[in-house]
C-alpha positions in Angstrom: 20.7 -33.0 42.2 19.3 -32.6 38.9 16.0 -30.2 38.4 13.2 -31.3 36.1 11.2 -29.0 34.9 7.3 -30.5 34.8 7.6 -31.1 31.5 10.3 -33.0 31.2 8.6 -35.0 34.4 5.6 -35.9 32.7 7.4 -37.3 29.6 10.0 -39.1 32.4 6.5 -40.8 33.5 5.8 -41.7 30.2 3.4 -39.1 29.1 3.3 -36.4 26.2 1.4 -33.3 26.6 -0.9 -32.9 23.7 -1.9 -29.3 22.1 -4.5 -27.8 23.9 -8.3 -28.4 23.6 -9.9 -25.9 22.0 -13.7 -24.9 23.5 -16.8 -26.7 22.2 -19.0 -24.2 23.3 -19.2 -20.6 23.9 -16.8 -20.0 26.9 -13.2 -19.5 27.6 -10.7 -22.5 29.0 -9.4 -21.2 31.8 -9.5 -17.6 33.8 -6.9 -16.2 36.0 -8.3 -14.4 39.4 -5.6 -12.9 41.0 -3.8 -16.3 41.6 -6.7 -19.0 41.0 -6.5 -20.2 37.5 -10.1 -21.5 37.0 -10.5 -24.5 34.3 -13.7 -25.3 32.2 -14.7 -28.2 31.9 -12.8 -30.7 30.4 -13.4 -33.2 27.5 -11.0 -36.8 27.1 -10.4 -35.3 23.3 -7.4 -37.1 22.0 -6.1 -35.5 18.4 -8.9 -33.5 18.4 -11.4 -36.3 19.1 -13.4 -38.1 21.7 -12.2 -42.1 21.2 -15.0 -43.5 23.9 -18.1 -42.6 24.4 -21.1 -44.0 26.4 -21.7 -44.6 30.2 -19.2 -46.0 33.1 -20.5 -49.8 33.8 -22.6 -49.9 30.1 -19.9 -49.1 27.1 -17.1 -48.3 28.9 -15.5 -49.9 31.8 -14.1 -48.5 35.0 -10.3 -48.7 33.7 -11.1 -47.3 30.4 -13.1 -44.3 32.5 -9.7 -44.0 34.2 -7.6 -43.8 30.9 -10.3 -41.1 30.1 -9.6 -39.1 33.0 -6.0 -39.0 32.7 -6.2 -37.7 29.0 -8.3 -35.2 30.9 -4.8 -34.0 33.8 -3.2 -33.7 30.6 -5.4 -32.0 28.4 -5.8 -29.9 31.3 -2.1 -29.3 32.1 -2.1 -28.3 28.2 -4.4 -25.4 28.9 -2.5 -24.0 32.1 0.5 -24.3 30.2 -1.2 -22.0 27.4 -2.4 -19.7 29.8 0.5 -19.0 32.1 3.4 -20.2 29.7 5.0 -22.9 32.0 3.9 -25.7 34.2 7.0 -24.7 36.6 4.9 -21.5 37.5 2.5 -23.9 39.2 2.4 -23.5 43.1 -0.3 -26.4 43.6 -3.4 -27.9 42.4 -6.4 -26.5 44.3 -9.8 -28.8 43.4 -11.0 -30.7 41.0 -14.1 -31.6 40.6 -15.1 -34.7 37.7 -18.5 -35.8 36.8 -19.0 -39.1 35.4 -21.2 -40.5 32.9 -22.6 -44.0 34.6 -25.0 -46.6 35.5 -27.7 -45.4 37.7 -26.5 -48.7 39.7 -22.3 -47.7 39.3 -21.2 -46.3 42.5 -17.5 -46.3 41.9 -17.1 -42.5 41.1 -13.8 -41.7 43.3 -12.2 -45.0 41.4 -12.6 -43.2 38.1 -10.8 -40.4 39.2 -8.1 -42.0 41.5 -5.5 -42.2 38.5 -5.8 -38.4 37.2 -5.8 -37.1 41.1 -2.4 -40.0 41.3 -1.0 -38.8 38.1 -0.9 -35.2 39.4 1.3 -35.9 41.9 3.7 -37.7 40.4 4.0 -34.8 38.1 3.8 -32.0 41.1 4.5 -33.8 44.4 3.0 -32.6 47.5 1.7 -29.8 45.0 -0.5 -32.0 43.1 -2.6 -33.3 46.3 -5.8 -31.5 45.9 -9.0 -31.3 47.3 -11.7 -33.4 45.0 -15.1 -34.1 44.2 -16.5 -37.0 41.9 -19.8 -37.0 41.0 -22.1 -39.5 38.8 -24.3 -37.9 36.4 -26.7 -39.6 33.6 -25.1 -37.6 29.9 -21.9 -35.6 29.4 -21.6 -33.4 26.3 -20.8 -34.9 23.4 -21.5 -38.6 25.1 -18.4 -38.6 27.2 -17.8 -40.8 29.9 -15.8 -38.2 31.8 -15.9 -34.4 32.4 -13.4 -33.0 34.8 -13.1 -29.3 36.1 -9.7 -27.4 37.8 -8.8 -25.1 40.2 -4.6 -24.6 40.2 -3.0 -21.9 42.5 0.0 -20.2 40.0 3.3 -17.7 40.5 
């Protein structure tokens, strides 16, 4: 049996993981508490840059919101990699929690997330089911459509 590490599973899936996102405000990107590693909030930068911007169900549609919150796992996976050195020292994804940017009449939160919560476990496996909460709000920073936050358990 061969032995992937994460890595080299996310690029199998198709993905690169991108340098990672540097704070837009006057906090830290992730804190270790004994084994918790605690994520801010997370933007959908891509090369340093948000490329949509506006509400779920107005500018941006629910499958772009998705694309969004996939840049967001990775962006994300970026940072824990940063912080602990190596995605293999993962033991499991804890929570997330993602707020999204919509409609007051868009009611399709969870579907928004449902690729980025996917994507972690075809990366991690049983250690990438989490426990989640998607919430609708009216503005994100910066006019994102997507803001998610982490909880990962690491080695």
């Amino acid at each position: 049996m061969i032995y992937l590490t994460m890595e080299e599973r996310i690029k199998e899936i198709g993905y690169l993981l991108p340098e990672p996102v540097k704070p837009v405000g006057a906090y830290v990107p992730a804190l270790q508490v004994d084994n918790l590693l605690f994520l801010s909030g997370i933007l959908p930068f891509r090369e340093g840059k948000l490329t949509r911007k506006g509400k779920v169900d107005k500018e941006i549609t629910l499958e772009e919101a998705s694309e969004e919150a996939i840049q967001i796992v990775l962006n994300a996976l970026a940072i824990v990699k940063a912080q602990i050195g190596s995605l293999d020292k993962v033991k499991r994804c804890v929570k997330i929690t993602g707020y999204v940017a919509s409609s007051e009449n868009f009611i399709e939160q969870p579907k928004v997330l449902n690729p980025a919560s996917e994507l972690l476990v075809k990366i991690f496996g049983d250690k990438g089911k989490h426990c989640r909460v998607a919430v609708g709000v009216c503005s994100l920073p910066l006019d994102a459509a997507v803001e998610m936050d982490f909880i990962f358990e690491i080695e």
